[in-house]
N, C-alpha and C positions, 0 to 999 in steps of 0.2 A: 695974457689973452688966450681963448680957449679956440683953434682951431675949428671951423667947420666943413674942412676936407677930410671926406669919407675913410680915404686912405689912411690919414693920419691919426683918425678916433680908433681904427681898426688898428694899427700898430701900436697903440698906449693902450687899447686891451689888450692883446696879446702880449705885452712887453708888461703889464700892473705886476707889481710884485705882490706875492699872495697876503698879506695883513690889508692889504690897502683892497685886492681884487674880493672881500669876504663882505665889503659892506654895501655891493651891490647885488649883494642877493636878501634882501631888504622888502616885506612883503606887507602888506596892509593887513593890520588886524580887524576878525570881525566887531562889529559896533559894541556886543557886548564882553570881548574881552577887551579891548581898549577903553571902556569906561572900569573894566576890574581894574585893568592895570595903569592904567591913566598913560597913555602914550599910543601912538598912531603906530606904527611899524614895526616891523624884528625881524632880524633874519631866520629865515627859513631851514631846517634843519631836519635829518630824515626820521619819519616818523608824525611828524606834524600831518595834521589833516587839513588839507589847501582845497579851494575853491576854485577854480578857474575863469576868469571874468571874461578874456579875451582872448579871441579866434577861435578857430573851427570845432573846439573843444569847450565851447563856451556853457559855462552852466554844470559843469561833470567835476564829480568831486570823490576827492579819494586822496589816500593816504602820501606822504613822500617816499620811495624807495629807495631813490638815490640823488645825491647834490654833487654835481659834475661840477669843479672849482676852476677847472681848465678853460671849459666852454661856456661859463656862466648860465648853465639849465639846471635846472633840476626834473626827473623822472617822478610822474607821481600812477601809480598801481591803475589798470582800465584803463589808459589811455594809451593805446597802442596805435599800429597804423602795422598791412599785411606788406611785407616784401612781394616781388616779382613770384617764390617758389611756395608761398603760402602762408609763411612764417609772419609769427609776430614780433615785432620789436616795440619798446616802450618810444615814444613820441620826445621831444627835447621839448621845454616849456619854460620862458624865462620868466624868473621870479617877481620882476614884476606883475605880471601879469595874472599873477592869481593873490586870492585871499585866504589866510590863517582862521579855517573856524574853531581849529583845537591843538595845542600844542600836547606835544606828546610828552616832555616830562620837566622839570622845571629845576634842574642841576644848582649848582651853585654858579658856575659862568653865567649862565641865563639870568639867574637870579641879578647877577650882577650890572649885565648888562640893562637890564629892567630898572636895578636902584639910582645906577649914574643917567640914563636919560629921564626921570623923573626926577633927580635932583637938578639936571642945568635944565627944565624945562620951569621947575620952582625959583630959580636967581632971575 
């Protein structure tokens, strides 16, 4: 049974051991590369051009810079937010929370990941 003490979902993040903590950075693909690719989702990975659907950043689309594995955000380019002396820092944004309109290169792991969830979506 799965816990619904705050404390507790907060200590199996922070304690996920990294194969397991990579598959919730897992992002909705736009409409028309999930009909190229036949599959709903991917992890997000930097470079990809993300969408943002939800909060204060909502609508503002731009590149991934960086995929923080620690804190489960990922940084995406223009979404910043100004410190107290002027400065800008990139904003934390969690992967759900935005959408894939372009991936950025299509390697052989990707590729793969792509093949094996379109084969057990085909059984």
């Amino acid at each position: 049974m799965v816990t619904r003490k705050p404390s507790k979902q907060r200590k199996r993040l922070y304690t996920m051991p990294w194969h397991r903590r990579h598959k919730l950075f897992s992002a909705r693909l736009a409409p028309d590369l999930a009909e190229k690719y036949g599959i709903r989702n991917l992890p997000v990975h930097k470079g990809d051009t993300v969408l943002v659907c939800r909060g204060a950043f909502r609508d503002s689309e731009g590149t991934v810079l960086k995929v923080d594995m620690k804190t489960v955000r990922i940084h995406v380019e223009n979404i910043t937010i100004d410190k107290v002396d002027g400065s800008a820092v990139p904003f934390p944004i969690p992967p759900c929370n935005v959408l894939i309109t372009k991936l950025a290169k299509l390697d052989k792991t990707r590729q793969a990941i792509i093949d094996r969830k379109v084969a057990g979506a085909q059984e």
